[in-house]
FIZA-409447 format. One record per residue (C-alpha): residue number from 1; x, y, z; residue in three letters. Coordinates in nm, 2 decimals, m for minus. Last residue first. Example, Ala and Ser with C-alpha at 12.3 -4.5 7.8 and 13.67 -1.06 7.14 Angstrom:
! residues 2
k, X, Y, Z, r
2, 1.37, m0.11, 0.71, SER
1, 1.23, m0.45, 0.78, ALA
***
This chain:
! residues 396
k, X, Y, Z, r
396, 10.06, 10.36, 11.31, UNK
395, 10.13, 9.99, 11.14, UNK
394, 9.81, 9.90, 11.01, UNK
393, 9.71, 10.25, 10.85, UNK
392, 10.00, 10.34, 10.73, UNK
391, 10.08, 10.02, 10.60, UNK
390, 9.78, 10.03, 10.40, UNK
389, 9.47, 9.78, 10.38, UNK
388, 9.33, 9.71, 10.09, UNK
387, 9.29, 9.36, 10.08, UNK
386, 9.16, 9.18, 9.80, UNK
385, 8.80, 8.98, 9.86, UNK
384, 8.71, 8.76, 10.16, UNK
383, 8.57, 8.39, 10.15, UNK
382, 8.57, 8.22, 9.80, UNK
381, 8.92, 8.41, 9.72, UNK
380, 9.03, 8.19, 10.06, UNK
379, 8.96, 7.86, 9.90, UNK
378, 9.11, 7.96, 9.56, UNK
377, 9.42, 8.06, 9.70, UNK
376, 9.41, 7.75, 9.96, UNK
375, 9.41, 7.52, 9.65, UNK
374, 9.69, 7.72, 9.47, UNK
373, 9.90, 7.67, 9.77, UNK
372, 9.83, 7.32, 9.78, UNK
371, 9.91, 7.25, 9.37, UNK
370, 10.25, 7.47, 9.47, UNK
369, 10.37, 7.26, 9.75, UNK
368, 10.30, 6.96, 9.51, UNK
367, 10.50, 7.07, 9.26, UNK
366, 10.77, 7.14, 9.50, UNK
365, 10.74, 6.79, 9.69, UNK
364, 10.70, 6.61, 9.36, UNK
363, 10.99, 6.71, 9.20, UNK
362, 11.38, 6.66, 9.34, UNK
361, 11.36, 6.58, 9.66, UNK
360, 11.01, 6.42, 9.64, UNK
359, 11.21, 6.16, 9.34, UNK
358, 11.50, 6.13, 9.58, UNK
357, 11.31, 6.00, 9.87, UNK
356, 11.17, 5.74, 9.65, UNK
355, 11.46, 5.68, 9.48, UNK
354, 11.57, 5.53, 9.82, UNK
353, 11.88, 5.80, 9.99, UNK
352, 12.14, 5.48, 10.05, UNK
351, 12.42, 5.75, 10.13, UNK
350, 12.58, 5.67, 9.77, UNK
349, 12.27, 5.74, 9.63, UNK
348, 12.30, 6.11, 9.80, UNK
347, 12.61, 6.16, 9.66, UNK
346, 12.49, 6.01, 9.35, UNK
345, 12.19, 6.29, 9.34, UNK
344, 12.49, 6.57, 9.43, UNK
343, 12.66, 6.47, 9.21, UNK
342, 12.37, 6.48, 8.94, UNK
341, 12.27, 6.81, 9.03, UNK
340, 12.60, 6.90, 8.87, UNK
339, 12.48, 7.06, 8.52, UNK
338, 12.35, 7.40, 8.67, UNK
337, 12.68, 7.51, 8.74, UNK
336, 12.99, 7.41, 8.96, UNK
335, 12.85, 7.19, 9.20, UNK
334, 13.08, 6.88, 9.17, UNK
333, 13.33, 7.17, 9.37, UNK
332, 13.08, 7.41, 9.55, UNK
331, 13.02, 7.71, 9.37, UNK
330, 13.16, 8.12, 9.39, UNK
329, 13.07, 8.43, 9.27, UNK
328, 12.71, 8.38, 9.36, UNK
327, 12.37, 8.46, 9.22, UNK
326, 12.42, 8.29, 8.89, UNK
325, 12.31, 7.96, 9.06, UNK
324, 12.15, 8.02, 9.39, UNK
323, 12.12, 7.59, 9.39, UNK
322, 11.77, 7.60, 9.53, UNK
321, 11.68, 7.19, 9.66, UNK
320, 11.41, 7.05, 9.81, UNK
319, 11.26, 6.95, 10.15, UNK
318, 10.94, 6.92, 10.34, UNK
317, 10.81, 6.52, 10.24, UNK
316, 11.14, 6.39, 10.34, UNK
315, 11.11, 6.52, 10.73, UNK
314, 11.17, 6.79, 10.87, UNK
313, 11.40, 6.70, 11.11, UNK
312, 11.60, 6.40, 10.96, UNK
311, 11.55, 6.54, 10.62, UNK
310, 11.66, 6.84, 10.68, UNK
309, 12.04, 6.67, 10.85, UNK
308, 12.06, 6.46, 10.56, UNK
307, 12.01, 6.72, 10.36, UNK
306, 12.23, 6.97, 10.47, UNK
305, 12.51, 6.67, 10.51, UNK
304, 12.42, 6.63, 10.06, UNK
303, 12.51, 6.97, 10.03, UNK
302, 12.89, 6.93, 10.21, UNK
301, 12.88, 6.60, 10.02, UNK
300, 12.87, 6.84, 9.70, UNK
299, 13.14, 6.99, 9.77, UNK
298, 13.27, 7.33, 9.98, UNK
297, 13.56, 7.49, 9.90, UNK
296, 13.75, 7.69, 10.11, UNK
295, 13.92, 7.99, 9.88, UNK
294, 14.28, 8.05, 9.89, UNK
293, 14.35, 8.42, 10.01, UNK
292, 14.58, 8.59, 9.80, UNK
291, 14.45, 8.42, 9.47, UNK
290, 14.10, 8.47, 9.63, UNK
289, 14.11, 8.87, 9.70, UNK
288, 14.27, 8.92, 9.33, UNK
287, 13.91, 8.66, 9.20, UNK
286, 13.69, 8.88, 9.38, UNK
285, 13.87, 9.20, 9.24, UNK
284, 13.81, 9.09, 8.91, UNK
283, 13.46, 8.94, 8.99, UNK
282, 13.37, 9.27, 9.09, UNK
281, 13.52, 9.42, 8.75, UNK
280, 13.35, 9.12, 8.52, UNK
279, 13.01, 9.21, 8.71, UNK
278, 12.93, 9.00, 8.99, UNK
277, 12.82, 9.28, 9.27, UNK
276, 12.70, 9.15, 9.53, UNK
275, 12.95, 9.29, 9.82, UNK
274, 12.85, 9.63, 9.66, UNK
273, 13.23, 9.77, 9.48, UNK
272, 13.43, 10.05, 9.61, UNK
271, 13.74, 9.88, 9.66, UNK
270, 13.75, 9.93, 10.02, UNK
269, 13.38, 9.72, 9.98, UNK
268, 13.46, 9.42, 9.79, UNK
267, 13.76, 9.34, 10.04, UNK
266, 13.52, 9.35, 10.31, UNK
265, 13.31, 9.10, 10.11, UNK
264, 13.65, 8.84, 10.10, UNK
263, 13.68, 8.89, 10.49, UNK
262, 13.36, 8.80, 10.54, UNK
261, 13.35, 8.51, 10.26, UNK
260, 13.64, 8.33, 10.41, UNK
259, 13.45, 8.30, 10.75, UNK
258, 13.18, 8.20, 10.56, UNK
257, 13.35, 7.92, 10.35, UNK
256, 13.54, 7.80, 10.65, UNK
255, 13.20, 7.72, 10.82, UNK
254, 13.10, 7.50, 10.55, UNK
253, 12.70, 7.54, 10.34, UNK
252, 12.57, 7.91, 10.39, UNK
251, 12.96, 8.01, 10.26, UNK
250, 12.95, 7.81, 9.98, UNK
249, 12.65, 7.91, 9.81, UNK
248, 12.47, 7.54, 9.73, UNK
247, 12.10, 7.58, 9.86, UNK
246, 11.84, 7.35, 10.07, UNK
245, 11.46, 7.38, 9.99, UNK
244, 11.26, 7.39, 10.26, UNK
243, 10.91, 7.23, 10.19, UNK
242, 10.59, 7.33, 10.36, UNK
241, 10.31, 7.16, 10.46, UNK
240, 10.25, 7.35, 10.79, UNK
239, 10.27, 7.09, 11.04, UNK
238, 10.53, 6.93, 10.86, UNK
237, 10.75, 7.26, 10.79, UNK
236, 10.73, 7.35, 11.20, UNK
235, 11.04, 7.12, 11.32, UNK
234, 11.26, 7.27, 11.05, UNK
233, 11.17, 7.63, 11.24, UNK
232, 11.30, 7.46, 11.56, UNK
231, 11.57, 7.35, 11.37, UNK
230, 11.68, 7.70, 11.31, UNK
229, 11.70, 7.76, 10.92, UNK
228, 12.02, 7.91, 10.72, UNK
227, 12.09, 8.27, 10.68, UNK
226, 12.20, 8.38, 10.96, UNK
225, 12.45, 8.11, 10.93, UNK
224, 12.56, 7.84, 11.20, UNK
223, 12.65, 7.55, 10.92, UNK
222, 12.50, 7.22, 11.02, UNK
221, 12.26, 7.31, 11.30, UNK
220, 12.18, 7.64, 11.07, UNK
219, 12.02, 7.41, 10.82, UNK
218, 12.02, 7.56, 10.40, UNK
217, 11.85, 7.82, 10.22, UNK
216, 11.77, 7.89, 9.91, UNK
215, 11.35, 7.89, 9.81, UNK
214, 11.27, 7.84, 10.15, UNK
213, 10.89, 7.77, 10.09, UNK
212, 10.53, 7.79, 10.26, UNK
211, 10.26, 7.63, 10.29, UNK
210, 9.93, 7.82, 10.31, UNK
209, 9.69, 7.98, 10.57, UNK
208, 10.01, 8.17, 10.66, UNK
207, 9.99, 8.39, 11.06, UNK
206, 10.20, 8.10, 11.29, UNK
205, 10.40, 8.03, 10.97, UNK
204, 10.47, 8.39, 10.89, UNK
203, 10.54, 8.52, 11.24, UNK
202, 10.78, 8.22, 11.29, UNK
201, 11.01, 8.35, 11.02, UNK
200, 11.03, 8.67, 11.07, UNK
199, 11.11, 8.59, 11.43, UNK
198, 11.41, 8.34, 11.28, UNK
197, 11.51, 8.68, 11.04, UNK
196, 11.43, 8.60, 10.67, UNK
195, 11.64, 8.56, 10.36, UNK
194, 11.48, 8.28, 10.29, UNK
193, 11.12, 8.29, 10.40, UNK
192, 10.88, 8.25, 10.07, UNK
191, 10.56, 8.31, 10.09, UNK
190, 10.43, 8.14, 9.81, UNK
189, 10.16, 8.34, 9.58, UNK
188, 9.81, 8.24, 9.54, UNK
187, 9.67, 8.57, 9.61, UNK
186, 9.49, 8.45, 9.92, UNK
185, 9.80, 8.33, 10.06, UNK
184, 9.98, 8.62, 9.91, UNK
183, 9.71, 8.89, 10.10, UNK
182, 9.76, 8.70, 10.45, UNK
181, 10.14, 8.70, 10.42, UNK
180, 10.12, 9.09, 10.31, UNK
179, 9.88, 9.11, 10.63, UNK
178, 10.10, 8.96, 10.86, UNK
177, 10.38, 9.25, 10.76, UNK
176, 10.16, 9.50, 10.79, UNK
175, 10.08, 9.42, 11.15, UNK
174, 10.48, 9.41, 11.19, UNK
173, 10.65, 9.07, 11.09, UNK
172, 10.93, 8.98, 11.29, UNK
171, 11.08, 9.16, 11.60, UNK
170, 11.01, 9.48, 11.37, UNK
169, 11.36, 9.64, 11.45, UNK
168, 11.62, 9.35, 11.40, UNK
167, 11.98, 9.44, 11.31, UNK
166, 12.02, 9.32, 10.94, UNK
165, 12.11, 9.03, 10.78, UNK
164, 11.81, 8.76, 10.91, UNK
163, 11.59, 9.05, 10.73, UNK
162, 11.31, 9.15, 10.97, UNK
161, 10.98, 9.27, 10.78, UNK
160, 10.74, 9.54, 10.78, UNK
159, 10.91, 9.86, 10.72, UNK
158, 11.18, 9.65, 10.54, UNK
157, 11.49, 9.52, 10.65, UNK
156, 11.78, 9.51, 10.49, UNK
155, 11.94, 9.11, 10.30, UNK
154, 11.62, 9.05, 10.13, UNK
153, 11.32, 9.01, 10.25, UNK
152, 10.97, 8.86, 10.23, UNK
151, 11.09, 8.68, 9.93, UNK
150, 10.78, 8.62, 9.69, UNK
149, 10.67, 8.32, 9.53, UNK
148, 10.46, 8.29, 9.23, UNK
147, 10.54, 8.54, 9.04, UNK
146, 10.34, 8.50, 8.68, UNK
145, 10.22, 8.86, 8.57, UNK
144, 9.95, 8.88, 8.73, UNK
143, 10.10, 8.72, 9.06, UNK
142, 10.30, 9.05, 9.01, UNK
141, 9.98, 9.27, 9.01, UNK
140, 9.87, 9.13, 9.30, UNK
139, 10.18, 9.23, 9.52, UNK
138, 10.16, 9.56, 9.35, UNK
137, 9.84, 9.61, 9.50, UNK
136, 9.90, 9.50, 9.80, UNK
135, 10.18, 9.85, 9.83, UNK
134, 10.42, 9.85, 10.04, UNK
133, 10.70, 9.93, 9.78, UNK
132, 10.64, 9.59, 9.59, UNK
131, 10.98, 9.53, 9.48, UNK
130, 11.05, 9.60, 9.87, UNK
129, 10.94, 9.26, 9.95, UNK
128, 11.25, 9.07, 9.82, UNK
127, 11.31, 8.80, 9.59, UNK
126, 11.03, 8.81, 9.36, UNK
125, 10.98, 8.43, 9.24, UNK
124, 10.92, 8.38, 8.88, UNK
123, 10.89, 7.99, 8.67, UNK
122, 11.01, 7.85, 8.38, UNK
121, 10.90, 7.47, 8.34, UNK
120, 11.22, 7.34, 8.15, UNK
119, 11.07, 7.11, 7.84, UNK
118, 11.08, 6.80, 7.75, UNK
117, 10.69, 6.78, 7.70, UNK
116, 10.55, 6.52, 7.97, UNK
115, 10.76, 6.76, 8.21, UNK
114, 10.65, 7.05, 8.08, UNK
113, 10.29, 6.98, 8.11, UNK
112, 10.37, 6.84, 8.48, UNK
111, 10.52, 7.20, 8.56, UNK
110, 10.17, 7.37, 8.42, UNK
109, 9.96, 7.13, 8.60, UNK
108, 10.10, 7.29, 8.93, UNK
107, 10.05, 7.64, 8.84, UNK
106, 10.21, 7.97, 8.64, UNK
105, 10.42, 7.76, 8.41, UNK
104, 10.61, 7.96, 8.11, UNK
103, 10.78, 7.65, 7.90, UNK
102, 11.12, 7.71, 7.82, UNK
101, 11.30, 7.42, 7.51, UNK
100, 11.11, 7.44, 7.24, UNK
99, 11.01, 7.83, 7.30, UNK
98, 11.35, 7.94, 7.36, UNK
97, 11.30, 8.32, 7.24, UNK
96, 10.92, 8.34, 7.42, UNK
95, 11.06, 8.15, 7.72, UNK
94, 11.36, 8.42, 7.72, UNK
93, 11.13, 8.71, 7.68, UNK
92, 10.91, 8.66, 7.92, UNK
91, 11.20, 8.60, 8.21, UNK
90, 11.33, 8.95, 8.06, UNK
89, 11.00, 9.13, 8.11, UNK
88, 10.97, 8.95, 8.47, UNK
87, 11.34, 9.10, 8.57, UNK
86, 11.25, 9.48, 8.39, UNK
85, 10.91, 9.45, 8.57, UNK
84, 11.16, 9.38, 8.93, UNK
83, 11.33, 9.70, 8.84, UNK
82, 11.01, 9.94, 8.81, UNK
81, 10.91, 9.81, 9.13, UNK
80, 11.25, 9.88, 9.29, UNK
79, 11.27, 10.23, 9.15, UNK
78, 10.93, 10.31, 9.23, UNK
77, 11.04, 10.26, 9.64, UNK
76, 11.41, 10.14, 9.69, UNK
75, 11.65, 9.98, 9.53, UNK
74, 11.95, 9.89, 9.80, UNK
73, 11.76, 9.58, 9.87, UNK
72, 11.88, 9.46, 9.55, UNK
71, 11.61, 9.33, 9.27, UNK
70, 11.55, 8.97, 9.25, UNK
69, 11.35, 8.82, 8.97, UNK
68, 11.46, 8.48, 9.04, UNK
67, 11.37, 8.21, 8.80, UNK
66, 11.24, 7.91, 8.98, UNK
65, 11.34, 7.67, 8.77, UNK
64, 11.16, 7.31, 8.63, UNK
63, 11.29, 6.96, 8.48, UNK
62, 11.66, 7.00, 8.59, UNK
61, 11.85, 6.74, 8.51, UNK
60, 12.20, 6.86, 8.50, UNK
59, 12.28, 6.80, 8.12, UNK
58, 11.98, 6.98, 8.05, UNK
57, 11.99, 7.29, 8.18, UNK
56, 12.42, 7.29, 8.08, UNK
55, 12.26, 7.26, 7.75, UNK
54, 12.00, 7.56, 7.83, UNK
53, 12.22, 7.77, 7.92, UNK
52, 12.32, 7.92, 8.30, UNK
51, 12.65, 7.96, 8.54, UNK
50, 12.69, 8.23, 8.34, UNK
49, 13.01, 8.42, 8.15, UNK
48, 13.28, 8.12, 8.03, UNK
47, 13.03, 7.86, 8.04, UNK
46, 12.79, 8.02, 7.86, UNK
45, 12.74, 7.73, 7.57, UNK
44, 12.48, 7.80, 7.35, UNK
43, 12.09, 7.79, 7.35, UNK
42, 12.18, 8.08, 7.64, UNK
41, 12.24, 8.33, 7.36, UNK
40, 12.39, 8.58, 7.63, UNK
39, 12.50, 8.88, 7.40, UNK
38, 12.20, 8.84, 7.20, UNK
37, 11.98, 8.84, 7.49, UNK
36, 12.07, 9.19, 7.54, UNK
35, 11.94, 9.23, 7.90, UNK
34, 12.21, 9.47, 8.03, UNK
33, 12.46, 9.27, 7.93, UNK
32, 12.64, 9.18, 8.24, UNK
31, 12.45, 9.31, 8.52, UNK
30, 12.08, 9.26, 8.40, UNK
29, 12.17, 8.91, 8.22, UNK
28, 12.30, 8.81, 8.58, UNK
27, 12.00, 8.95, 8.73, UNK
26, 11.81, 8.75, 8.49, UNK
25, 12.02, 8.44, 8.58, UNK
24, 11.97, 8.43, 8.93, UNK
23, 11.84, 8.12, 9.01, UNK
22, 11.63, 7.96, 9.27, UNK
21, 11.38, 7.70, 9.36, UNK
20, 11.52, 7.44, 9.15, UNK
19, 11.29, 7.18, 9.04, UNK
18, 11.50, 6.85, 8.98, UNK
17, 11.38, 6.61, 8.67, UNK
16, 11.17, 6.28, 8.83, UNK
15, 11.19, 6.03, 8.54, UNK
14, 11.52, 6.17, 8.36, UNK
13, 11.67, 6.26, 8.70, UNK
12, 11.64, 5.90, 8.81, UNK
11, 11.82, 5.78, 8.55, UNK
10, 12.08, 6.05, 8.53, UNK
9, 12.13, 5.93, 8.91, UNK
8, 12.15, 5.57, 8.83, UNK
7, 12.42, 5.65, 8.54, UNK
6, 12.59, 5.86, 8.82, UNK
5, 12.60, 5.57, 9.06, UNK
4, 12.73, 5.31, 8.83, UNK
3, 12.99, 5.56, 8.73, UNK
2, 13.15, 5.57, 9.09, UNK
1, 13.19, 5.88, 9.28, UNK
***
C-alpha cells in the first residue's frame, strides 16, 4: 500500500469519519474486568487487552460506533434482560467518563453533532432478541434507554426467530416474530438481520415498514458462510432502503479462515470453554490450538472483495462496514484493531472506489438509514399505538 494512498485515505476519513455498526467492547469489559473501567482506562493505550481505546478510535477514523450490548444466547429469560441493562449501564458510563471524546447519539442529528464536534457518536444495538425475553415491552423500554438496533438473533433460535446457526424450526419469523419487526419499526429501532437465518431474513423485509441493517455481516457469494447474506437478499436492500454493513471476522471473510475456525471452536469445547469465550484462559487455549495449527489470515483486500462484490449487487447506496472488533479472537492482517479502517479505505482507493462511494461507505448511508428509520417511527406512532400483543397469544 503506497503512502500517497493512505494520506488520501486519512483525508477522506477526516471529512467523512467511518460508522461502525458493531463492537464488542462492553462485553469485552464484562468478561475481562467485570466492568471496572479502571482496569480498562480506554483514554490509554489497550493494545495488549482490547481491540478498543479511544486513540486507537481516532487513529482509525472512526467518527461513530455502534456499541454492542450483546448478551449470549445461552442467557436466557430475566437473566438475559438483566444482562443486556448491565451492557447499556456500562455504554452510559463510558460516554459519561469520556465526555470530550464519547458523545451519546440516540438519532440522526445526534451523529452529525458529533461529527461537527470531534467526537465518537456512541451508539447501542441489542444483539439478540432473547434480551427482551418476549416481551414488547422490554423491546420499548430499550429504545428508552438508547438501543437503536436490535439483533433478531443470535447464534440459537428463539421462540420466534430462526438463527442462520441453528437447525431451523420457525421457517423464519413466527406470527410473533413479524410483530416484534412491526413493534421496532414503530418504536424507532433498526431491525437488524445479522445473525439471521436466509427465511428470517426475508420474513423481516417482506413484513418491515423501515429499512433495515446488517450490523456484521459479510456476502455468502464470496465466502459461503451461514452467516453472510444471499445475493438474493443483497438484491432486496434497494427496494427497501437498507444498508448491509460488511464485517472483518476472519472466518465470515476466506474460506480457509472458517474451515480453521471449526476445528479451532472444537478445540474450545474438549477444553471445557464456550466457543466465545475471550477471556485470558480461552484465549490461552485459542492461541495453544493456533501455534499447532497455523492460522489463515485474512487481509484487508479479502474485506475490500466483500465490498466489491455488495456494491455490485446492492448497490453503493446499501452498504457499510461492522468490524466485530472485541468480539473475535482473531483479525484480519491491516485489520488488526480499530485503527486499520484506513487500509482497508486505501485498499479500496487503490481499486478506483470514487470518494464519493467511499464517503456513503463510511457515513452517510448509516446516518441516513437511521434519519429514515426515525421518519417511519414517527409516521407509524401517528397511526397505531404500542403493541401488546403476546407470544402466547400470536403464536398458539
Amino acid at each position: 500500500m503506497t503512502r500517497d494512498l493512505l494520506a488520501h485515505a486519512r483525508d477522506l476519513l477526516a471529512a467523512h469519519p467511518v460508522v461502525d455498526g458493531h463492537n464488542d467492547l462492553p462485553w469485552a469489559l464484562r468478561q475481562q474486568v467485570r466492568y471496572d473501567l479502571d482496569q480498562r482506562d480506554i483514554a490509554t493505550d489497550q493494545s495488549a487487552h482490547l481491540h478498543t481505546d479511544i486513540p486507537r478510535l481516532r487513529a482509525g477514523g472512526v467518527g461513530a460506533q455502534f456499541w454492542s450490548v450483546y448478551v449470549r444466547s445461552d442467557f436466557a429469560g430475566d437473566n438475559a434482560v438483566t444482562a443486556v441493562l448491565e451492557q447499556i449501564d456500562v455504554v452510559l458510563r463510558l460516554v459519561d467518563r469520556y465526555p470530550a471524546d464519547l458523545r451519546l447519539a440516540v438519532t440522526a442529528d445526534d451523529m452529525e453533532a458529533a461529527r461537527a464536534e470531534g467526537r465518537v457518536a456512541s451508539l447501542m444495538g441489542a444483539e439478540g432478541g432473547h434480551s427482551i425475553n418476549n416481551s414488547l415491552a422490554v423491546l420499548r423500554a430499550l429504545h428508552a434507554l438508547g438501543v437503536r438496533y436490535m439483533t433478531l438473533t443470535h447464534n440459537d433460535n428463539l421462540d420466534w426467530a430462526d438463527s442462520a446457526t441453528d437447525v431451523p424450526k420457525a421457517g423464519g419469523l413466527t406470527a410473533f416474530g413479524e410483530e416484534v419487526v412491526r413493534e421496532m419499526n414503530r418504536t424507532g429501532v433498526l431491525v437488524d438481520l445479522s445473525h439471521v437465518a436466509p427465511d428470517t431474513m426475508r420474513d423481516a423485509l417482506r413484513v418491515t415498514e423501515a429499512p433495515v441493517v446488517f450490523s456484521h455481516s459479510s456476502s455468502r457469494a464470496v465466502c459461503d458462510h451461514v452467516r453472510n447474506i444471499p445475493d438474493d437478499v443483497l438484491e432486496l436492500l434497494p427496494g427497501n432502503a437498507g444498508v448491509a454493513m460488511a464485517t472483518f471476522v476472519p472466518q465470515f471473510v476466506l474460506p480457509a479462515a472458517a474451515e480453521w475456525m471449526v476445528g479451532a471452536n472444537e478445540n474450545m469445547r474438549v477444553n471445557g470453554f464456550h466457543a466465545l469465550d475471550h477471556t485470558p484462559a480461552g484465549m490461552k487455549i485459542q492461541h495453544a490450538y493456533e501455534a499447532e495449527h497455523p492460522r489463515p489470515v485474512a487481509t484487508a483486500a479479502t474485506v475490500a472483495d466483500h465490498l466489491d462484490h455488495m456494491r455490485d449487487v446492492a448497490g453503493i447506496d446499501h452498504i457499510g462496514i461492522g468490524g466485530d472488533f472485541d468480539g473475535v479472537p482473531f483479525t484480519p492482517s491491516g485489520l488488526d484493531d480499530v485503527s486499520g479502517y484506513p487500509n482497508l479505505i486505501a485498499e479500496l482507493l487503490r481499486r478506483r472506489w470514487s470518494d464519493a462511494d467511499l464517503a456513503k461507505l463510511t457515513w452517510h448511508n448509516a446516518v441516513r438509514v437511521l434519519r429514515d428509520a426515525e421518519s417511519v417511527a414517527v409516521e407509524l406512532q401517528g397511526r397505531r399505538g404500542p403493541s401488546n400483543a403476546t407470544i402466547d397469544e400470536l403464536d398458539a
